[in-house]
N, C-alpha and C positions, 0 to 999 in steps of 0.2 A: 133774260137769262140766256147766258148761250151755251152753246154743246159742244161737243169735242170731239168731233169721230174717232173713235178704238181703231188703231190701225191694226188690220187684217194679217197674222203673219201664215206666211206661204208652208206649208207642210211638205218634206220632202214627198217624193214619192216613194210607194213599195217598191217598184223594181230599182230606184238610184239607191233606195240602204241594203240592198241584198247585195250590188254591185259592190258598194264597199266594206260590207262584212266579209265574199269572197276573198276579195285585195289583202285584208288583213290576213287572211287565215294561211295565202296561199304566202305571205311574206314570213309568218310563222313557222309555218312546214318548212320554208327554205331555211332560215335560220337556224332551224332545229336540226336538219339533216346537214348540213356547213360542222355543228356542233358534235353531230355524232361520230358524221366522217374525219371530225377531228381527233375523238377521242378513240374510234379505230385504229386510226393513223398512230395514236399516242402508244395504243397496245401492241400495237404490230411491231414499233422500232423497240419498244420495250423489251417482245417479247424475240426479237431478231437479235437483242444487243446479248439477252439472257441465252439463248442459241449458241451466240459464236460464244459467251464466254462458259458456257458449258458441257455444248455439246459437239461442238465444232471437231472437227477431224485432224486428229496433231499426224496420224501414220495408221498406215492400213499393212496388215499382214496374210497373204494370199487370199485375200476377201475379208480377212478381220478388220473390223474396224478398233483403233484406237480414241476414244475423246478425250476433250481438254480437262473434264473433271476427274476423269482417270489419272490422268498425268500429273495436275495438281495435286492432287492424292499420293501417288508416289515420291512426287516430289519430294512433300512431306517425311515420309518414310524414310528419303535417302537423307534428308536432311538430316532426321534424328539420329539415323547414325552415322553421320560424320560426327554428329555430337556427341555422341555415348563414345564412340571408339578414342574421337581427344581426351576425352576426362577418364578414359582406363589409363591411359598413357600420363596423365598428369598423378593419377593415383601408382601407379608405379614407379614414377621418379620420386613422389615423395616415401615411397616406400624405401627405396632408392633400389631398388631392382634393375632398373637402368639407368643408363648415364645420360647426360644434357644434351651431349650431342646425340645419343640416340633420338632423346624426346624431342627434341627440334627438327631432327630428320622428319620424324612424324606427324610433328604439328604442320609441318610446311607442306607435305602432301595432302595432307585431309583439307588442309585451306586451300590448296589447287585443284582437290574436289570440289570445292563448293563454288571456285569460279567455273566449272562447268558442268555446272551440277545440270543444267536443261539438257544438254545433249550426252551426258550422261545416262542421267532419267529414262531420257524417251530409247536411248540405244539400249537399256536393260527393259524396257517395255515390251522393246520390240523382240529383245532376245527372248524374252518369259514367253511371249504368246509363239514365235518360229516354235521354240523348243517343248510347248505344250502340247504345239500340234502332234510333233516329232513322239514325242509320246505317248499320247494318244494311238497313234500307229502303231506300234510296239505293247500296246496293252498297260502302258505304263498308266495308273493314276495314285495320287494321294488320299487320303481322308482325315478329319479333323482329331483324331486322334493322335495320328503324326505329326499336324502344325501344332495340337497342344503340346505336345513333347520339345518341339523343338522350341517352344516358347522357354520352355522350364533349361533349357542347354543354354537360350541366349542369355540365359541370366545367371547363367552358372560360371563361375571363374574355376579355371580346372587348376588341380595339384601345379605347382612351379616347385624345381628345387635349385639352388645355388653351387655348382658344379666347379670341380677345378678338373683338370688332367695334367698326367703326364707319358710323352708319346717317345717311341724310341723304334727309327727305321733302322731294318735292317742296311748292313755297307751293302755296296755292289762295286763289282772291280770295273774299274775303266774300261770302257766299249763291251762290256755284258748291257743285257737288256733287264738284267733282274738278278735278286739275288740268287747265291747257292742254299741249297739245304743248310748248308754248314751254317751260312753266314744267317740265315732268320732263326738257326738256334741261338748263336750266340745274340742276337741282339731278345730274346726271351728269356734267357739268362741275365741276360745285362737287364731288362725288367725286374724280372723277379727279384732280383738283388738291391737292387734302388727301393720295391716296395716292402722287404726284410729290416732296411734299415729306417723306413720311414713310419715302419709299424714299431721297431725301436725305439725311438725318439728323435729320429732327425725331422727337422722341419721339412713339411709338405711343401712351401715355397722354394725353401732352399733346394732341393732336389729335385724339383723341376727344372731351375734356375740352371744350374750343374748338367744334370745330364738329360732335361728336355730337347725336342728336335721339332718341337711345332712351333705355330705362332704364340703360342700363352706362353711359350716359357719365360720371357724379358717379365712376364708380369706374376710370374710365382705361382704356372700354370690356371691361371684364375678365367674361369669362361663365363662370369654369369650367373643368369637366372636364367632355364629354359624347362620348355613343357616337354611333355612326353611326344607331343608331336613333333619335336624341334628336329631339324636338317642339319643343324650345324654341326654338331659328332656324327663318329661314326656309328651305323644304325647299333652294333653290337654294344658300346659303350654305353647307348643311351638306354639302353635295355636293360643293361647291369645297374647304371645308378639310380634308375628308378624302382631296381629289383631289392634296394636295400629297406628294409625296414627302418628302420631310422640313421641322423648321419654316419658316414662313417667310412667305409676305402671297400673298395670292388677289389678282385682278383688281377692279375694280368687279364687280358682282353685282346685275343687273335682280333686286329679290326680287317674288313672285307678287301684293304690296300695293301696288308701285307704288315703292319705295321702293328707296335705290343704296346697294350696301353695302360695308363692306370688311372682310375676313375675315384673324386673324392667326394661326397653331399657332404656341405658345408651346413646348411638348414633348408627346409623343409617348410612351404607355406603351403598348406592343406587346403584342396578342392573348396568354396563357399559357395550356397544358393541364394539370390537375390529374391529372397520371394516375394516382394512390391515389385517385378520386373513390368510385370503388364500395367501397373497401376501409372507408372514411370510413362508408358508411352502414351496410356488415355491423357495425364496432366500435361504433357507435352502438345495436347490439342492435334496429334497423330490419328488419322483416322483409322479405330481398329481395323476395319472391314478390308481398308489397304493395306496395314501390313497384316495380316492374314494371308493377304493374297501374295504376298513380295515373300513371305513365307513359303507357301505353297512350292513359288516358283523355285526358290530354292531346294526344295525336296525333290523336287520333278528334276532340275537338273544334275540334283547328285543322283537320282537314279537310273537316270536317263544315261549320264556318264557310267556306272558300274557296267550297264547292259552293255554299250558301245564296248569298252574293254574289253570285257568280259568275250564278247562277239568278236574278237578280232584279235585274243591270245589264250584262247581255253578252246577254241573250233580249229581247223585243220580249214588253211587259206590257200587260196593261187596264189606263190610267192617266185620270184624271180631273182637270179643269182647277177651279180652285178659288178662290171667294173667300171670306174668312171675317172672322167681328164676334166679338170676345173681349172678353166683361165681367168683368173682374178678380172677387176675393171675399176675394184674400189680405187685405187690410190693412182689411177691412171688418168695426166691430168689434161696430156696433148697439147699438142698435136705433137705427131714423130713418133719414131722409134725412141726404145726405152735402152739403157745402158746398167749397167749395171757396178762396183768397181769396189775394192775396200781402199781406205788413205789412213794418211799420220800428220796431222796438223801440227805446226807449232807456229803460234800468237806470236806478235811481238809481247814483251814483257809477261810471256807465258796468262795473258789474258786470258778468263773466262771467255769464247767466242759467242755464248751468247747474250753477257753484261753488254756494259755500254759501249759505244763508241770504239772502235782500236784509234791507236795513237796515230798522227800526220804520217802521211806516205814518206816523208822526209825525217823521220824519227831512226836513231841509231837502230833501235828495237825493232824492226822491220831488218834490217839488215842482218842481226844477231841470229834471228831467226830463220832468215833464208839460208846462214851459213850452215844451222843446224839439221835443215831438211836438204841441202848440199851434201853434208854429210852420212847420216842416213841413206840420204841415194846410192852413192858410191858405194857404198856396204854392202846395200841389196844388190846394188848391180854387176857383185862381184858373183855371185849365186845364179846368174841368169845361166839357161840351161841345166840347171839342175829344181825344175818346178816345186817339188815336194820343200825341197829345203829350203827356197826363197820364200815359199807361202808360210811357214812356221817363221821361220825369220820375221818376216812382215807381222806377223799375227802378234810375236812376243814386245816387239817392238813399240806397235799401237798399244799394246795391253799399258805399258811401262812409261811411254816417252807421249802420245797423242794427248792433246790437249783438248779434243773433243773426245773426251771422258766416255759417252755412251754408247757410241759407237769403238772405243778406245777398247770397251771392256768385251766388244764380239771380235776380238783382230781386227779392228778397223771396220769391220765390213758394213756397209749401207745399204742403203734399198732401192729398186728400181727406179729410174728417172728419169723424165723427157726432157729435152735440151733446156725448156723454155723455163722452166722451175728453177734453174739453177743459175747460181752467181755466174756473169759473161765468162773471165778466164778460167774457173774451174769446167766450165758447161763445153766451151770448143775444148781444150785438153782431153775431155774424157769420148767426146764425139767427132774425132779425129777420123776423118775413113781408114780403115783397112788394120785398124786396132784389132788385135787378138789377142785372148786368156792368155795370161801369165808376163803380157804386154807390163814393162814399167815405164809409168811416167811421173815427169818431173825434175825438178822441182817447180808447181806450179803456184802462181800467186794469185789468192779472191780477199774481196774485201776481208777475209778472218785470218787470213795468214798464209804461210808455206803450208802446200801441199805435198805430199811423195803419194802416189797413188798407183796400186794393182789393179790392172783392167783384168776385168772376170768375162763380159756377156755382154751379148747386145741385141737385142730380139725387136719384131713388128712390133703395131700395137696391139690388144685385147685381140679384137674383130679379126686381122691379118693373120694373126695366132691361129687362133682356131679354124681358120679355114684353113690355111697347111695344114695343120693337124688332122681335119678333117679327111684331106686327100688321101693321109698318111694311114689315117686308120684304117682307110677303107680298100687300101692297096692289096692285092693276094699276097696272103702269107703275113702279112701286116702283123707285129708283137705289142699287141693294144698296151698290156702293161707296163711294157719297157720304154715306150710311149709316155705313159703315164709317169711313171718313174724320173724321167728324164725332162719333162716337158708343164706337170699339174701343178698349179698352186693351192692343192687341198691338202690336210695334213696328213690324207691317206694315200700318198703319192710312194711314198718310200714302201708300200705293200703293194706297188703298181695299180693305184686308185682301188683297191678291192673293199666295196660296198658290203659284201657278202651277200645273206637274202636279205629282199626286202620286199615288205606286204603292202598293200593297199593300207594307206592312212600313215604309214612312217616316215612318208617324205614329207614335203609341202605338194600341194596338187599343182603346181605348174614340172617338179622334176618325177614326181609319180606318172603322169600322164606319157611323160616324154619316155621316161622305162618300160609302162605297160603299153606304149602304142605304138613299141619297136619288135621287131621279126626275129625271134630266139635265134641267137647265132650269129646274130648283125651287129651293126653301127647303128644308135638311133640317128636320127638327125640331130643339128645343132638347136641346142637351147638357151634363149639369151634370157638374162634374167638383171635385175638391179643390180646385181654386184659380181656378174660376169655373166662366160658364157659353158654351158656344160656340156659333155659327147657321154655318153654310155652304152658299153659293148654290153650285152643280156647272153650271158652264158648257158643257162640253164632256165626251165622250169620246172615248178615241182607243185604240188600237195600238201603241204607240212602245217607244222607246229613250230608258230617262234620258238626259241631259245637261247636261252645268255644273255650275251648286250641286246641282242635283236629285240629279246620281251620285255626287258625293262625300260627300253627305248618307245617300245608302242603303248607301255603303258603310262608314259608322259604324253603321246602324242596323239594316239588314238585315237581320243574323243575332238582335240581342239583341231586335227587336222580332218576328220568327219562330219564336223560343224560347219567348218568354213566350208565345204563343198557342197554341201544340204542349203546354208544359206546364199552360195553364189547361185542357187539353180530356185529361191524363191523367190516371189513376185511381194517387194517390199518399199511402200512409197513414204518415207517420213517428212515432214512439213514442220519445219521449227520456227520459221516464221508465223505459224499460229500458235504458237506456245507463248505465255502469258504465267509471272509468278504470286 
């Protein structure tokens, strides 16, 4: 029998299996910790992407911050009502309360709101928080009893009535600045009598039609639909036809221009509340909490504006008395000196000169025409030396025979010009050296036709301007006004630039600055601005209380010219490039 020895098997040892239970555990831990700092990793871009898309920083307002869920939120807000405000407009045209072309005017803007609606947004965010602070300082705050109320207005469509007039200016005799007593009786009579016969039976249209003087009369005095807040009548009229109990005709009406009116409500569509208004903007998926708050800021800033007014035409201000010289720059296109001249065109084949084409240089019609500005010439140039009666001449002439119509209808007269703007042969004729007022020339030929032209003026550019000027004003004895009078392109030149007073917040703050930072009795310095250059002599200072044009003037201006100097002096950083819709 044989045997079979059991082979022996070898038993690891204790210390070789602890070796590789370590190995395992410590390849464990590592894989585990690879896993966790994965999943770190995964929270962290999560919780960085959730950051920027939240709370990331769209514009900071003197240490305020704005963030992105803020802004998205308003967005919102401005969104809806670009939306509400279209579909009032669509509901009034088919009311037909307005016309097509109105509502298209309308629709076309609210859709140019919405292409920039982001920088819209964030610039009313930024205005809400300047102007809260601004408030705040002032004692100004709201409470949510005011944003409930104002809730219940947005949803309120207020009284509209359908309006007609008719307007009747007093005459004014040739070269008066205004009428006589006589003459605004008689045209109050002439009222009265148009509304005697219109409460007799004559048609409301026709009698406007007849002896209207405004723009409604072609359309049978017919104005619309307008609110009580509306601007387009005069304040007195609109007072009257809302003062009517039901349709019907107002009295004559002194309006504030001088002018006698008569007022008719056609119908009458009565005040309504939307009382699902709030419900309208939760289903719109509008966050209340933001407009609330876009609320808010609207209160704050109408209140904020009364205070402003209120502070700067009900208080007693440092106001300063003013005359000023304003040298245009808008229409100055350079290089050179500018000229100035009135003419009398005639086209060949009396062409419109600014249709197509004129006919071959070698066309009879060029010829026909030159002989008639040949003509012409000779006539005037029988009148040389007697100025007055050459320039009327010239004037009637253009009015009757110029075929440049627009200029035809001022006596020819044009507007200042640099050589370089203008057709070669009319541009050297008129920048001839040593040309003087009352100078004729002609007959000259440009691509449009014969010329006959009146040389008026010939002056520097803008900048050369006002520095003579400046010499001028500052010379002893210097007549700033007569200066002004003879030299300003502002419409208050013919009063010898006279400003009257002006307070802090009625100008813009680059010509305020340059009035309040001049020496009572002086010349300020020169002030150049976008669309010219300004001088203002400071005659006086006082104490006062606006009045007249001057109040009614700061109370347009007051607040938007206080704002922009409040906000060019805060510390405002906005970032649109992290804006996100």
């Amino acid at each position: 029998m044989t045997t079979r020895t059991r082979p022996v098997t070898k038993r690891p040892s204790r210390s070789g299996r602890d070796s590789h239970d370590r190995k395992s555990l410590v390849i464990n831990l590592a894989f585990g910790l690879v896993i966790f700092i994965g999943v770190i990793a995964l929270i962290g871009a999560a919780a960085s992407t959730y950051a920027g898309q939240h709370f990331a920083e769209v514009a900071k307002v003197n240490g305020q911050s704005i963030d992105q869920d803020t802004f998205t939120a308003a967005s919102q807000v401005d969104s809806f009502r670009l939306n509400q405000a279209e579909a009032q407009v669509r509901d009034q045209l088919q009311l037909g309360r307005i016309t097509q072309s109105e509502a298209d005017s309308r629709v076309a803007a609210y859709e140019q709101g919405r292409q920039s609606l982001s920088t819209s947004t964030l610039e009313r965010l930024i205005d809400d928080a300047l102007q809260g602070q601004l408030a705040a300082s002032k004692g100004i705050s709201v409470d949510d009893k005011q944003i409930d109320q104002r809730l219940v207005d947005e949803g309120t469509t207020l009284e509209q009535r359908h309006v007609g007039v008719i307007t009747v200016d007093p005459e004014v005799s040739t070269g008066a600045t205004g009428p006589t007593d006589a003459q605004k009786a008689a045209a109050q009579a002439k009222a009265a009598d148009i509304l005697a016969k219109v409460k007799a039976g004559q048609s409301f249209e026709d009698a406007a039609k007849a002896g209207s003087s405004d723009g409604y009369a072609a359309n049978g005095g017919d104005v619309g639909w307008i609110g009580k807040s509306s601007t387009s009548l005069d304040p007195a009229l609109t007072t009257a036809v809302f003062g009517l109990a039901q349709p019907g005709l107002t009295d004559v009406i002194a309006g504030a221009d001088g002018a006698f009116r008569i007022g008719r409500v056609v119908e009458i569509a009565p005040q309504t509340v939307d009382a699902s208004w709030v419900d309208k903007i939760k289903d719109a998926g509008v966050p209340m909490g933001a407009y609330r708050d876009a609320v808010r800021a609207d209160l704050i800033r109408d209140a904020l504006t009364a205070k402003v007014i209120a502070d700067n035409t009900t208080v007693p201000t440092i106001q300063r008395k003013v005359n000023e010289i304003f040298v245009s720059s808008a229409n100055y296109t350079g290089p050179g000196d500018q000229v100035k001249v009135r003419h009398i065109l005639y086209t060949p084949g009396d062409a419109d000169p600014g249709g197509a084409s004129p006919l071959p240089s070698d066309d009879a019609a060029w010829a026909a025409a030159q002989a008639k500005a040949q003509a012409t010439y000779d006539k005037l140039k029988a009148l040389e030396g007697q100025p007055d009666q050459l320039l009327a001449e010239f004037e009637s002439i253009a009015k009757s025979e110029s075929k440049d119509t627009t200029s035809g209808a001022a006596g020819g007269e044009l507007d200042w010009f640099t050589q370089s703007s203008l057709d070669p042969g009319f541009g050297d004729a008129i920048f001839k050296p040593g040309l003087k007022k009352g100078d004729l020339i002609g007959p000259v030929k440009s691509q449009y036709g014969w010329h006959v032209i009146l040389f008026e003026d010939r002056r520097q550019p803008p900048e050369g301007r006002m520095s003579g000027l400046q010499v001028l004003a500052n010379a002893p004895g210097a007549d700033f006004a007569k200066l002004a009078k003879e030299n300003s392109d502002s419409a208050d030149a013919a009063t010898g630039g006279d400003l009257g007073w002006v307070a802090r917040y009625q100008l813009d703050a680059a010509r305020e600055k340059a009035i309040f930072d001049a020496t009572v009795g002086k010349v300020s310095d020169a002030l150049k601005t976008d669309t010219g250059y300004y001088l203002f002599l400071v005659n006086q200072e006082a104490t006062r209380l606006p009045d007249g044009a001057q109040l009614e003037t700061l109370k347009g201006s007051a607040f938007t010219n206080w704002y922009a100097a409040e906000k060019a002096k805060a510390t405002i950083t906005p970032d649109l490039s992290t804006t996100t819709q």
